[in-house]
DOKEVO-155770 format. One record per residue (C-alpha): residue number from 0; x, z, y. Coordinates in Angstrom, 1 decimal, m for minus. Layout:
<node><num>NUM</num><east>X</east><up>Z</up><north>Y</north></node>
...
***
This chain:
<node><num>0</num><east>m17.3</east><up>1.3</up><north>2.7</north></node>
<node><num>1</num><east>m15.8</east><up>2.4</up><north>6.2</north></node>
<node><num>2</num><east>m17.1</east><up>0.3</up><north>9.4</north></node>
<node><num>3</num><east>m14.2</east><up>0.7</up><north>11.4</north></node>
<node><num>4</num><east>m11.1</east><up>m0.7</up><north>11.8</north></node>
<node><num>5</num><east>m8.3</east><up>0.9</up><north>9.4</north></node>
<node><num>6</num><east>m5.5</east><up>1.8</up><north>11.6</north></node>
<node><num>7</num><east>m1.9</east><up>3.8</up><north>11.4</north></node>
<node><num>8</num><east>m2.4</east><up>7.4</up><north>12.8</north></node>
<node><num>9</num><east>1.7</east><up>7.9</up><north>12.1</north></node>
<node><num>10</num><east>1.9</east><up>8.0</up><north>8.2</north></node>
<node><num>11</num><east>m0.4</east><up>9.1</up><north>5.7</north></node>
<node><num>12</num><east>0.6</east><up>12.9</up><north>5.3</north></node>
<node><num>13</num><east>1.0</east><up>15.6</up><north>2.8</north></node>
<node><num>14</num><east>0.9</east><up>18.6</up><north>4.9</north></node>
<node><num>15</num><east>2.8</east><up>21.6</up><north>3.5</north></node>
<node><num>16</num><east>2.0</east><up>24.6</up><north>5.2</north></node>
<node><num>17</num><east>4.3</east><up>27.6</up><north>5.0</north></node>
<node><num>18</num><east>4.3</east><up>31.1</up><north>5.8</north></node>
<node><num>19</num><east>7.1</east><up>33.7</up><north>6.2</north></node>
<node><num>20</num><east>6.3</east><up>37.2</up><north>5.1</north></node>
<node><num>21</num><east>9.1</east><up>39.0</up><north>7.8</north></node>
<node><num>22</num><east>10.2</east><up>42.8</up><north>7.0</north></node>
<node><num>23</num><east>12.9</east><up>45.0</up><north>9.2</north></node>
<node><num>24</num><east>15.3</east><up>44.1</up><north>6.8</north></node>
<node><num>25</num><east>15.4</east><up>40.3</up><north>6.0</north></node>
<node><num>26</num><east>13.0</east><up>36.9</up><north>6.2</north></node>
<node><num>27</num><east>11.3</east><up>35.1</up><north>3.5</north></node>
<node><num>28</num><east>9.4</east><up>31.7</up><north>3.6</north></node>
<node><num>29</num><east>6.9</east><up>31.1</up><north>1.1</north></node>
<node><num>30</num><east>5.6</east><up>27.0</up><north>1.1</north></node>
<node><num>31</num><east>2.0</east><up>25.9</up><north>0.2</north></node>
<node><num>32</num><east>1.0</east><up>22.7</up><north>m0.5</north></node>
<node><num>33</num><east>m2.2</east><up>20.7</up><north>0.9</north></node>
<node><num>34</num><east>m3.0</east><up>17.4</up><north>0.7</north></node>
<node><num>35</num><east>m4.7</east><up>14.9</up><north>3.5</north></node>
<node><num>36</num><east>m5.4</east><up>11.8</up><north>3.3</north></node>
<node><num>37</num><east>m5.6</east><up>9.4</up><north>5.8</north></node>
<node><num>38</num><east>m6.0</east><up>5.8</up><north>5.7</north></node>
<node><num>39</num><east>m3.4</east><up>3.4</up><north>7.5</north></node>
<node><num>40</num><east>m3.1</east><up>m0.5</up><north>7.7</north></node>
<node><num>41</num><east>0.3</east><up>m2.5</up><north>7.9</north></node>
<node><num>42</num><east>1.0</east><up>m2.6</up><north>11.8</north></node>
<node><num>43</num><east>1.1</east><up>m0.4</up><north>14.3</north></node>
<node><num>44</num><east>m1.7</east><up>m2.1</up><north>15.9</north></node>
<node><num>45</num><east>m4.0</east><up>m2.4</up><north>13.0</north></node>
<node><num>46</num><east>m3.8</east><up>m6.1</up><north>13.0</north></node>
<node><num>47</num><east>m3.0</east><up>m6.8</up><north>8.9</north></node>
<node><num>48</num><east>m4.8</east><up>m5.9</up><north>5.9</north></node>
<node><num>49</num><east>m4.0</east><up>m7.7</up><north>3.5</north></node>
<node><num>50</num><east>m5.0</east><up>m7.1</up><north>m0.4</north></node>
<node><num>51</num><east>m5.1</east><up>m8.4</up><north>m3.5</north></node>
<node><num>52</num><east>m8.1</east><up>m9.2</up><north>m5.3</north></node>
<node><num>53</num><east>m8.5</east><up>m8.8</up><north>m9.0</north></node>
<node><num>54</num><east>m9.7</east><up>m11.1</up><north>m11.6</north></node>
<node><num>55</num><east>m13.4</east><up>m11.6</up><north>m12.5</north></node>
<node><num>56</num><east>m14.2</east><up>m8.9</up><north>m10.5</north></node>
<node><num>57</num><east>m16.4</east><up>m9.6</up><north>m7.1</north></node>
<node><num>58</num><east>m15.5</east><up>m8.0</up><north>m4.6</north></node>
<node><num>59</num><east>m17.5</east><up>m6.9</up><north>m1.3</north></node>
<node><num>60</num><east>m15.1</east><up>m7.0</up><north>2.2</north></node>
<node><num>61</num><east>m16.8</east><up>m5.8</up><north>5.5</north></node>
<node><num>62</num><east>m16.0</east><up>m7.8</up><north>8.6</north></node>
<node><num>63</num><east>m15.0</east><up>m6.2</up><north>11.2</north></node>
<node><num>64</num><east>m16.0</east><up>m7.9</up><north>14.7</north></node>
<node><num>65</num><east>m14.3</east><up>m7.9</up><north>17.7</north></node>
<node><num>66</num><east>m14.9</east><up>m4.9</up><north>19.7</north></node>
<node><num>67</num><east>m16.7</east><up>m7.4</up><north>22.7</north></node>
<node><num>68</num><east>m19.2</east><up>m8.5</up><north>19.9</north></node>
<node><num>69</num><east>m21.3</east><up>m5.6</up><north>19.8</north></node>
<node><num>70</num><east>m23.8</east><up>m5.5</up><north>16.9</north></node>
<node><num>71</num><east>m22.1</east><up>m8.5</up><north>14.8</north></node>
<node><num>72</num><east>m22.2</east><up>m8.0</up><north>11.0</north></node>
<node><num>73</num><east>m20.2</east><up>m9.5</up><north>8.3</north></node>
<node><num>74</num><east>m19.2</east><up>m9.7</up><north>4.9</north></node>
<node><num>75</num><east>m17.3</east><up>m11.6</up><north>2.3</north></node>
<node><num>76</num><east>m17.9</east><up>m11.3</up><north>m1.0</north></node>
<node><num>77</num><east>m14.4</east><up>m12.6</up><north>m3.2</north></node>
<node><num>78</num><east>m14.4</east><up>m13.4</up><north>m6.7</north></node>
<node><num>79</num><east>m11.2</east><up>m14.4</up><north>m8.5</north></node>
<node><num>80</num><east>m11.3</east><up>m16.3</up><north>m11.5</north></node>
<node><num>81</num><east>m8.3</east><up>m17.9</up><north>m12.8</north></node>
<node><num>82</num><east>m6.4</east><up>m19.8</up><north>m10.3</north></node>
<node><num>83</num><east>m9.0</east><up>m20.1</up><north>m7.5</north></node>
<node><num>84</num><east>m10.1</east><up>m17.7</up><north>m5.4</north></node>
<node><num>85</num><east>m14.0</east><up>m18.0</up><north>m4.2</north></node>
<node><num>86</num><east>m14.8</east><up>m16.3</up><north>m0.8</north></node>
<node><num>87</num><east>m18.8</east><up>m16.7</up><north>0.1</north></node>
<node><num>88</num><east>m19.3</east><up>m15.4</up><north>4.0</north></node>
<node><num>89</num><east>m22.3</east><up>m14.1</up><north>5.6</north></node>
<node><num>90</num><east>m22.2</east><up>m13.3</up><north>9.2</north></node>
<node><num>91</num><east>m25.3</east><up>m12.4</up><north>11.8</north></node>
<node><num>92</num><east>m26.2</east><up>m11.4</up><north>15.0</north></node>
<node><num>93</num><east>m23.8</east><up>m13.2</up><north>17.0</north></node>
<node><num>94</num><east>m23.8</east><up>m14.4</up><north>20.8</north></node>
<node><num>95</num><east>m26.4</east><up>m17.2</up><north>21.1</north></node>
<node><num>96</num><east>m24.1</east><up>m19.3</up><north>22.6</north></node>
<node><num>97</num><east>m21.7</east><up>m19.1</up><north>20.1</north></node>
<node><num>98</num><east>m21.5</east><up>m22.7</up><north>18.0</north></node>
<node><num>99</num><east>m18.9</east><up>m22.4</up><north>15.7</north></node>
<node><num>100</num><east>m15.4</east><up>m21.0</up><north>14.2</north></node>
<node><num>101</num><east>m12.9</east><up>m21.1</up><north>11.5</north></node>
<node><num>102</num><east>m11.8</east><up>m19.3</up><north>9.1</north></node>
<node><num>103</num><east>m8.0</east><up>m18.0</up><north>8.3</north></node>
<node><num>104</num><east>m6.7</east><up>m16.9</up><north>5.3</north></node>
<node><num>105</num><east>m3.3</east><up>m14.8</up><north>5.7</north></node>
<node><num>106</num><east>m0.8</east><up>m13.9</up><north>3.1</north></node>
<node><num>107</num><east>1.9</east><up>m11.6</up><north>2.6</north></node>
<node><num>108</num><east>4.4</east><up>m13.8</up><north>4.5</north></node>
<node><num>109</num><east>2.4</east><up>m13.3</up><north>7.1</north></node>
<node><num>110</num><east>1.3</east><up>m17.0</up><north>7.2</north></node>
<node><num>111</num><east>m2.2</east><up>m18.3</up><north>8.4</north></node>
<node><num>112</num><east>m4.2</east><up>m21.2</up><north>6.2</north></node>
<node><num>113</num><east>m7.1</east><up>m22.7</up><north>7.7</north></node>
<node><num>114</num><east>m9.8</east><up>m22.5</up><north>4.9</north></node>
<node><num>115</num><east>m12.2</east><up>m24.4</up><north>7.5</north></node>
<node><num>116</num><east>m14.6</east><up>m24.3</up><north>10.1</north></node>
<node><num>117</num><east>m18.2</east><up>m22.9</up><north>9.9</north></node>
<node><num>118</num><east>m21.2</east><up>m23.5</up><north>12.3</north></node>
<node><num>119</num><east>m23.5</east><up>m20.9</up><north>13.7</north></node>
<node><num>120</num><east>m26.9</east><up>m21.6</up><north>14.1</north></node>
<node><num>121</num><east>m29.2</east><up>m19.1</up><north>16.0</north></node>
<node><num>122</num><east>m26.3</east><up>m16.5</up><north>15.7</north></node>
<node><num>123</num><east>m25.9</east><up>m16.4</up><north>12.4</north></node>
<node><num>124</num><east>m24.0</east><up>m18.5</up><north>9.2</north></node>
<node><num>125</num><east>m22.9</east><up>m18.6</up><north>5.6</north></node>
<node><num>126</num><east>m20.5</east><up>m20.6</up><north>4.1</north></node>
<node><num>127</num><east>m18.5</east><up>m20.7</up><north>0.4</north></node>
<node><num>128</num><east>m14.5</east><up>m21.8</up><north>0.6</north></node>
<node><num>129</num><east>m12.1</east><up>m21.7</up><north>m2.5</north></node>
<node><num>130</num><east>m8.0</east><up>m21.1</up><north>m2.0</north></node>
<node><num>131</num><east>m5.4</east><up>m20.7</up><north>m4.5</north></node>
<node><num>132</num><east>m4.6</east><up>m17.8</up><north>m2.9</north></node>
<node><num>133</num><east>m4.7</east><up>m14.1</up><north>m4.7</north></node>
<node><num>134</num><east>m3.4</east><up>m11.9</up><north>m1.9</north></node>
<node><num>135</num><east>m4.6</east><up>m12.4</up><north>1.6</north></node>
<node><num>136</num><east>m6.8</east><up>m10.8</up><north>4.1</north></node>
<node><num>137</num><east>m9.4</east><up>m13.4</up><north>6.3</north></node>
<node><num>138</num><east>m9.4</east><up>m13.6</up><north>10.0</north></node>
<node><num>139</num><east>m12.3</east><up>m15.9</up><north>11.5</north></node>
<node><num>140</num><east>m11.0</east><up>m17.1</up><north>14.9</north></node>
<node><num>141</num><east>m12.7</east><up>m20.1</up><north>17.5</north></node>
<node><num>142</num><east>m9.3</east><up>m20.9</up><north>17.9</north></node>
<node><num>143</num><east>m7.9</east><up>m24.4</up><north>15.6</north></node>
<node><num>144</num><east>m4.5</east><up>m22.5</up><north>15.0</north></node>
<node><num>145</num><east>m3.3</east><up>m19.2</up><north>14.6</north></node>
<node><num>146</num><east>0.2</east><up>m17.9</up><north>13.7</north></node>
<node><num>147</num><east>m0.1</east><up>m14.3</up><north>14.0</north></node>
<node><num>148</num><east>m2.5</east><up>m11.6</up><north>15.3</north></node>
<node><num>149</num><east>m2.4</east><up>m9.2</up><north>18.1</north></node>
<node><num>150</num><east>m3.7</east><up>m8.5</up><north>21.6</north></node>
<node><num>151</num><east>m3.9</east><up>m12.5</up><north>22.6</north></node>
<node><num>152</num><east>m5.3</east><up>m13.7</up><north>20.0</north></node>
<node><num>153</num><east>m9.0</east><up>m15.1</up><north>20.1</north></node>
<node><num>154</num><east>m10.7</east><up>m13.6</up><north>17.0</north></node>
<node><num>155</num><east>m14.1</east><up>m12.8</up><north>16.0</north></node>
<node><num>156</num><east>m13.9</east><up>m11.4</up><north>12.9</north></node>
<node><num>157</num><east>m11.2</east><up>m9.5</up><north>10.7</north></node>
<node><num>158</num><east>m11.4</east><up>m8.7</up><north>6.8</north></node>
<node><num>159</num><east>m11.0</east><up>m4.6</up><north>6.3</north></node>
<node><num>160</num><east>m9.9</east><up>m2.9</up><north>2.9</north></node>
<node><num>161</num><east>m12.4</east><up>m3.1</up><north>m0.1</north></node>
<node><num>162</num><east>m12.6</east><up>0.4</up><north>m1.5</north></node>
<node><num>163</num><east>m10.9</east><up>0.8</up><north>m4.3</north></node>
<node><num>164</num><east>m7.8</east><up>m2.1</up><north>m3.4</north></node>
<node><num>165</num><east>m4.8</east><up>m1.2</up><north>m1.5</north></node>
<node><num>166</num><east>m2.9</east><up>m2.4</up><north>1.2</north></node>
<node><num>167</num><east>m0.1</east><up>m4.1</up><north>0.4</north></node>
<node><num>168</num><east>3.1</east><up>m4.5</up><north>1.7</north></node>
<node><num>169</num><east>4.7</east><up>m7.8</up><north>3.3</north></node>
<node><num>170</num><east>7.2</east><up>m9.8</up><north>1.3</north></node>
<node><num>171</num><east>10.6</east><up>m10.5</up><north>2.8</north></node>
<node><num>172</num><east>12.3</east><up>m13.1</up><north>4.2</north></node>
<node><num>173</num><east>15.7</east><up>m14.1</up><north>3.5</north></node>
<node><num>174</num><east>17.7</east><up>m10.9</up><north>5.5</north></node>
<node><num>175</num><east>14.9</east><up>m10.4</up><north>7.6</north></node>
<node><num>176</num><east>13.4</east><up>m7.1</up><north>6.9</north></node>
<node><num>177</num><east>9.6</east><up>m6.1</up><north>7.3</north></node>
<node><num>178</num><east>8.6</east><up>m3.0</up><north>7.2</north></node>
<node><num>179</num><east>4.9</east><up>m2.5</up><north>6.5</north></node>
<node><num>180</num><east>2.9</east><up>0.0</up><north>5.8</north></node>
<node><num>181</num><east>m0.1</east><up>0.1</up><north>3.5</north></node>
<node><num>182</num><east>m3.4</east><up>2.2</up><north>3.0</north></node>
<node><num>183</num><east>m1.9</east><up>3.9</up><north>m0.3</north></node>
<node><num>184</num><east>1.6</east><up>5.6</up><north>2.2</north></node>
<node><num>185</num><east>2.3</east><up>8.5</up><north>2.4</north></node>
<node><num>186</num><east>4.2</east><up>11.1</up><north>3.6</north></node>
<node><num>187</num><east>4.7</east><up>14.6</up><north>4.0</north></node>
<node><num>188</num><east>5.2</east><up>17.4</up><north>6.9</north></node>
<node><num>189</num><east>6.9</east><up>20.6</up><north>6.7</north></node>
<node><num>190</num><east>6.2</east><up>23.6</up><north>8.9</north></node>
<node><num>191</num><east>8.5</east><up>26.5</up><north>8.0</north></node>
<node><num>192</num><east>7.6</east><up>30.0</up><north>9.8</north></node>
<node><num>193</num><east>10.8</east><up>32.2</up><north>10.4</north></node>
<node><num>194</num><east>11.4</east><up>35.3</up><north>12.1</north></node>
<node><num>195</num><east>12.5</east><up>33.0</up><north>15.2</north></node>
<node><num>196</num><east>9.2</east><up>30.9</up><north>15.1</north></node>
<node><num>197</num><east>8.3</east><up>27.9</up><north>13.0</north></node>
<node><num>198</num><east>9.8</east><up>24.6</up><north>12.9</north></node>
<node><num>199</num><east>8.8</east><up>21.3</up><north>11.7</north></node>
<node><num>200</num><east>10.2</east><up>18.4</up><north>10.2</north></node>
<node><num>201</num><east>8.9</east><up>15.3</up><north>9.2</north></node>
<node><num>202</num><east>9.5</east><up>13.1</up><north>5.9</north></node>
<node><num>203</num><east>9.7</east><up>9.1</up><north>6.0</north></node>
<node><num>204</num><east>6.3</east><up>6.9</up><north>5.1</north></node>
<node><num>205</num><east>6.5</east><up>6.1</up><north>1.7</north></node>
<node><num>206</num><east>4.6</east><up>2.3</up><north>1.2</north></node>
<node><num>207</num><east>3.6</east><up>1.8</up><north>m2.4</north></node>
<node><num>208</num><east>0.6</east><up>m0.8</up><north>m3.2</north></node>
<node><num>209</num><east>m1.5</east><up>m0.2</up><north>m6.5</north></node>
<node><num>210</num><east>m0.6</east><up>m2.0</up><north>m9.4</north></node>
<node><num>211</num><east>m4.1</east><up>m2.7</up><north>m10.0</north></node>
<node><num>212</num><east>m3.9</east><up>m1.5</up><north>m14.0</north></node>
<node><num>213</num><east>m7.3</east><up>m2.5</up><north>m14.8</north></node>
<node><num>214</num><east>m6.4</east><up>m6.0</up><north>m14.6</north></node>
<node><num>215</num><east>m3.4</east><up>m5.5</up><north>m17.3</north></node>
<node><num>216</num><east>m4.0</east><up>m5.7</up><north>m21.0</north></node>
<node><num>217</num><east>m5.0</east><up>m2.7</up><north>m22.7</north></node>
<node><num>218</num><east>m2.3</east><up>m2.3</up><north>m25.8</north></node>
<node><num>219</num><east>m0.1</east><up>m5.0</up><north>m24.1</north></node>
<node><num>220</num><east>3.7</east><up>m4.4</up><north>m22.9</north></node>
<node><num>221</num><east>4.5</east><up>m5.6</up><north>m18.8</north></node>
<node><num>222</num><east>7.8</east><up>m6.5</up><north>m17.1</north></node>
<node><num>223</num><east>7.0</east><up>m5.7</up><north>m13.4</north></node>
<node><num>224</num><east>9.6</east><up>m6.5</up><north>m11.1</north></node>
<node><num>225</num><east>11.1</east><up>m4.2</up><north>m8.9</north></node>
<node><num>226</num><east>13.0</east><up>m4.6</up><north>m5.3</north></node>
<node><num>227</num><east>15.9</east><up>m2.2</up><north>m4.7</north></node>
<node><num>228</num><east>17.0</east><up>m0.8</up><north>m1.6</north></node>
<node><num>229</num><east>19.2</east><up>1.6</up><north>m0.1</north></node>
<node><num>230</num><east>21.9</east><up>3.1</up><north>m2.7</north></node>
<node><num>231</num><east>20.1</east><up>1.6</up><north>m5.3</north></node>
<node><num>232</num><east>21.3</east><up>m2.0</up><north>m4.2</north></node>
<node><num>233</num><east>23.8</east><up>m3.7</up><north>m6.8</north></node>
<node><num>234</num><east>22.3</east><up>m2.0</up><north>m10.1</north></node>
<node><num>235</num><east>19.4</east><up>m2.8</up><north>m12.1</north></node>
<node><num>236</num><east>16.2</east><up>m1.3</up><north>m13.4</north></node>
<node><num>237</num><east>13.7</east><up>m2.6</up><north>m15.7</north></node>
<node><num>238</num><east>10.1</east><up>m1.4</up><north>m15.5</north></node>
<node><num>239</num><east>7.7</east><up>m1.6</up><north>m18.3</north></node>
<node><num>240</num><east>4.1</east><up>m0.6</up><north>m18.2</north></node>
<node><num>241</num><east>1.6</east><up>m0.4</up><north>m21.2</north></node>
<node><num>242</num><east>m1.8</east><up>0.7</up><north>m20.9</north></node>
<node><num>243</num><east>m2.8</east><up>2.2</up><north>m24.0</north></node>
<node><num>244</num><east>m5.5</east><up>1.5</up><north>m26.0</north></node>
<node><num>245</num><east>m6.3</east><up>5.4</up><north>m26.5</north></node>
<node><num>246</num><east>m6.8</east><up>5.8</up><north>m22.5</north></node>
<node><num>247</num><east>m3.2</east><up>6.7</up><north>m20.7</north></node>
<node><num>248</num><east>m0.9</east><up>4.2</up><north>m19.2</north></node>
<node><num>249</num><east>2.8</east><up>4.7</up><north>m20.6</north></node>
<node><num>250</num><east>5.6</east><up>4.0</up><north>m18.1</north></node>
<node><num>251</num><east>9.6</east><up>3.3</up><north>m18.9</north></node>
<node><num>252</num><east>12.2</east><up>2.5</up><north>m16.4</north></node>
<node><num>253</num><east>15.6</east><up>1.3</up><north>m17.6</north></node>
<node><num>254</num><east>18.4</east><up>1.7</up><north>m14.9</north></node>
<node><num>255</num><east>21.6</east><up>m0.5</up><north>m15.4</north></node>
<node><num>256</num><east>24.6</east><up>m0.2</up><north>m13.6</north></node>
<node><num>257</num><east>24.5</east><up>3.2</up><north>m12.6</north></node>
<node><num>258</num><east>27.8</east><up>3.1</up><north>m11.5</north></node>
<node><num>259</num><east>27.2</east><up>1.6</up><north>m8.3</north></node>
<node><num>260</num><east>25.3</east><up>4.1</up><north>m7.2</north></node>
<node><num>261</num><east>26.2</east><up>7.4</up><north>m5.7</north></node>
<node><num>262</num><east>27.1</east><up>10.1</up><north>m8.3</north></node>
<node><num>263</num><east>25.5</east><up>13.9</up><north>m8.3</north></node>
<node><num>264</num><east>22.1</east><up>11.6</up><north>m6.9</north></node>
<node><num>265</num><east>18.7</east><up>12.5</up><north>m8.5</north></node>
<node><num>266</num><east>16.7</east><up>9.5</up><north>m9.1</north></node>
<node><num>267</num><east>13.2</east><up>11.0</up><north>m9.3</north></node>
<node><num>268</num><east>10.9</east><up>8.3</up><north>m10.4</north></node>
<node><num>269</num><east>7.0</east><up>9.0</up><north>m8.7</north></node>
<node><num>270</num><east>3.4</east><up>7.5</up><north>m9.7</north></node>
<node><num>271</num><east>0.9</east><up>7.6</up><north>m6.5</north></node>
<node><num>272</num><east>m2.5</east><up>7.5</up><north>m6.7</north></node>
<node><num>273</num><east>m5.3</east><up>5.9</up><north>m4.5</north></node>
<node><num>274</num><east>m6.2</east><up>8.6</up><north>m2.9</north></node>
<node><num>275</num><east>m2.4</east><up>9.2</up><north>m2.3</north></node>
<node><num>276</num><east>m1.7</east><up>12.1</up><north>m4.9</north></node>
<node><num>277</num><east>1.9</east><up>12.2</up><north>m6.3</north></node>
<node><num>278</num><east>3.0</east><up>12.8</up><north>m10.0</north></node>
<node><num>279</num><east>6.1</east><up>12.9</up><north>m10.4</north></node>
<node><num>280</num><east>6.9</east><up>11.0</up><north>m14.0</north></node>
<node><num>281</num><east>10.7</east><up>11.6</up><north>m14.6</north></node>
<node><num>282</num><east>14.1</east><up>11.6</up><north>m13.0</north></node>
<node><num>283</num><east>17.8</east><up>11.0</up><north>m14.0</north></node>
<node><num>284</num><east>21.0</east><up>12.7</up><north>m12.4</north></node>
<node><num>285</num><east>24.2</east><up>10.6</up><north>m12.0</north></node>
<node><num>286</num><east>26.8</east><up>10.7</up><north>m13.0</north></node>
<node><num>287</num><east>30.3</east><up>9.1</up><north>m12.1</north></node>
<node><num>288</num><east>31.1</east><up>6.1</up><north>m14.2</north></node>
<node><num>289</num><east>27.5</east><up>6.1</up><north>m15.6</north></node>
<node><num>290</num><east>26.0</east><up>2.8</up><north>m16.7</north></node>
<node><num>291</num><east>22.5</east><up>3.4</up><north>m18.4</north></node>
<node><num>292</num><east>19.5</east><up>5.7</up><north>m17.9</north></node>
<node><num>293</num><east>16.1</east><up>6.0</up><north>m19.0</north></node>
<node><num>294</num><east>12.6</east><up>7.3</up><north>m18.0</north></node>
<node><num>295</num><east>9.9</east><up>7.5</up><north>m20.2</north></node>
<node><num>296</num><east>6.6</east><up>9.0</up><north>m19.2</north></node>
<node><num>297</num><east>2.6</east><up>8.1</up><north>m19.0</north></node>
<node><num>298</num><east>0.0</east><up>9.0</up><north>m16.7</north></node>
<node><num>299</num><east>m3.7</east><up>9.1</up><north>m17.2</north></node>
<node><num>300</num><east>m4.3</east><up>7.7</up><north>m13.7</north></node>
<node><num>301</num><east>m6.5</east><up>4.6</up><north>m14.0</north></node>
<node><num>302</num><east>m4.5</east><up>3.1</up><north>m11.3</north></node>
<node><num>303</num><east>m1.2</east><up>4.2</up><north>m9.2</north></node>
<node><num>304</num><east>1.5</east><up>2.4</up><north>m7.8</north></node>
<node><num>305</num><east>5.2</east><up>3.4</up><north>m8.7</north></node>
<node><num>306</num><east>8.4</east><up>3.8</up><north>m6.9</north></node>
<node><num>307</num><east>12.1</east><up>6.0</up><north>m6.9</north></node>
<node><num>308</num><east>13.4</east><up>8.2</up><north>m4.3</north></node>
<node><num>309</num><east>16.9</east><up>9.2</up><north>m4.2</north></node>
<node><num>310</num><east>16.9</east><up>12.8</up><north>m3.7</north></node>
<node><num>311</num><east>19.2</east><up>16.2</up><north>m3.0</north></node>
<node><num>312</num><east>19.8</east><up>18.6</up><north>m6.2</north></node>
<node><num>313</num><east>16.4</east><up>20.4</up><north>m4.9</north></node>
<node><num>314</num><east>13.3</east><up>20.0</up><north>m6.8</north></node>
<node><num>315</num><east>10.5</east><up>19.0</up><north>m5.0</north></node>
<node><num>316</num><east>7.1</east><up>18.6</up><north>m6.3</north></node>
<node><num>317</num><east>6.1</east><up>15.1</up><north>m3.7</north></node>
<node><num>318</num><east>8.9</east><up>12.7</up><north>m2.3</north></node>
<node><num>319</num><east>11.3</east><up>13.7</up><north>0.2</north></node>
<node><num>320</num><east>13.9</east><up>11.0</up><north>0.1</north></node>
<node><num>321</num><east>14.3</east><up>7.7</up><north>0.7</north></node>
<node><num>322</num><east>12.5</east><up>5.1</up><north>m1.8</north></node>
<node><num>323</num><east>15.1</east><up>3.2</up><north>m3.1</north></node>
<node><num>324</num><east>12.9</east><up>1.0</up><north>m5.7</north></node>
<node><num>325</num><east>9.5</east><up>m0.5</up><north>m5.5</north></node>
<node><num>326</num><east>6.9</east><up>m2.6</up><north>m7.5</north></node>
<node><num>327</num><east>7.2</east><up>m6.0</up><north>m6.6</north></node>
<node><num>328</num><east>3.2</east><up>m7.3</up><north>m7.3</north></node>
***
């Protein structure tokens, strides 16, 4: 697992590279794809990484201190079993001086629950806690209250990303809007060469938490909700995912009310993995006065999160549209 800080370097990018092979005559651009991957967290400034942890499954979270604590360990390990969440902490080599602290649990509303107060003792402490809670990343602070994280905020200790989980993204409020980012975005770059030089453009972030498949029922049949956005807003779709007892997952994604959305618009419907790989599992073209579509695919990715684009009448092997329905986990 990664000792520093997971923090947003832009987007996570799929670079396509492209070269133009120029004669006397004419100009043609031929595209390559590559694929880098680069971990981000949900704010600009790094400050929230919040997961969510499966069940019966312990899981290990590195601490990261505060950069004025230099040499500072610790670690978490979280174990979910039915409705209570178990966190046991272990932290070391702190300031001689330093008595005591609490411990913050924050969720995707970006709300902070005091779990409850630990004492140091010759710069070092453990301590168990238990919350309800299944999605939330841990901030250990000497400070009694906390309501959000950033520059002024007293902390000693922040929860980074387990391998293997995702970040994921924060709910919304009413109108309010919040866009996060999470450690499964990405996005892509395009740099076209031409005969007059080479010009770049860049693609939105696309934010898609894991679904965390190995914690669904092998031969069992799942509703997952989905939020739509964009021109998808006023018509319905229905996602259902089975993973099979023979090894893939099966995916189908029922769209309702098509006729609300803009017609001659491909719907391209997109599985991401962890390490931020698309497959692209099916679209649908619409059409005027269209009410119903269907997608039915499967992918042998042991986990992925999903999501639609609306996209031009181009084909494009990753996502270059705007993400107009997501997972809701």
């Amino acid at each position: 697992m990664s000792k520093r800080l997971l923090s947003i370097a832009g987007s996570v990018a799929l670079v396509f590279a492209s070269a133009a092979v120029a004669s006397a005559q004419d100009t043609k651009t031929t595209t390559t794809t590559t694929t880098q991957v680069t971990k981000t967290t949900q704010n600009p400034d790094g400050t929230y990484t919040i997961v969510q942890y499966p069940v019966d499954r312990e899981v290990t979270v590195e601490l990261t201190p505060a950069r004025t604590l230099t040499g500072a360990r610790g670690l978490a390990k979280v174990i979910r079993r039915g409705d209570v969440t178990t966190i046991n902490l272990d932290v070391a080599s702190l300031p001689s001086d330093m008595s005591n602290f609490n411990v913050f649990a924050v969720d995707p509303m970006g709300k902070f629950t005091l779990l409850g107060p630990v004492t140091i003792s010759n710069g070092a402490a453990t301590q168990t806690f238990t919350t309800p809670m299944d999605k939330f990343m841990l901030v250990l602070s000497p400070a009694a209250e906390l309501t959000a994280l950033n520059n002024d905020t007293p902390w000693i200790f922040r929860s980074a990303v387990p391998q293997g989980l995702a970040v994921i993204p924060f709910a919304r409020t009413g109108d309010e809007k919040v866009h996060a980012t999470g450690e499964t975005v990405a996005g892509t770059t395009t740099a076209t060469n031409t005969a007059a030089g080479t010009v770049v453009t860049t693609s939105p972030a696309y934010n898609v938490p894991m679904l965390g498949i190995p914690t669904f029922k092998r031969g069992k049949d799942t509703l997952v909700k989905v939020n739509l956005t964009g021109e998808m807003t006023g018509s319905r779709v229905n996602f259902r995912v089975l993973p099979r007892k023979d090894g893939p997952t099966a995916i189908k994604a029922r769209f309702h009310e098509l006729k609300d959305a803009p017609a001659g618009r491909r719907y391209v419907l997109w599985a991401v993995s962890p390490d931020n790989k698309f497959t692209k599992l099916g679209q649908i073209i619409n059409t005027a006065g269209r009410n119903e579509a269907e997608i039915k695919s499967e992918t042998s990715l042991a986990n992925f999160g999903l999501f639609i684009t609306a996209e031009d009448a181009s084909e494009h092997a990753s996502p270059v549209g705007p993400v107009v329905a997501t997972i809701i986990r």
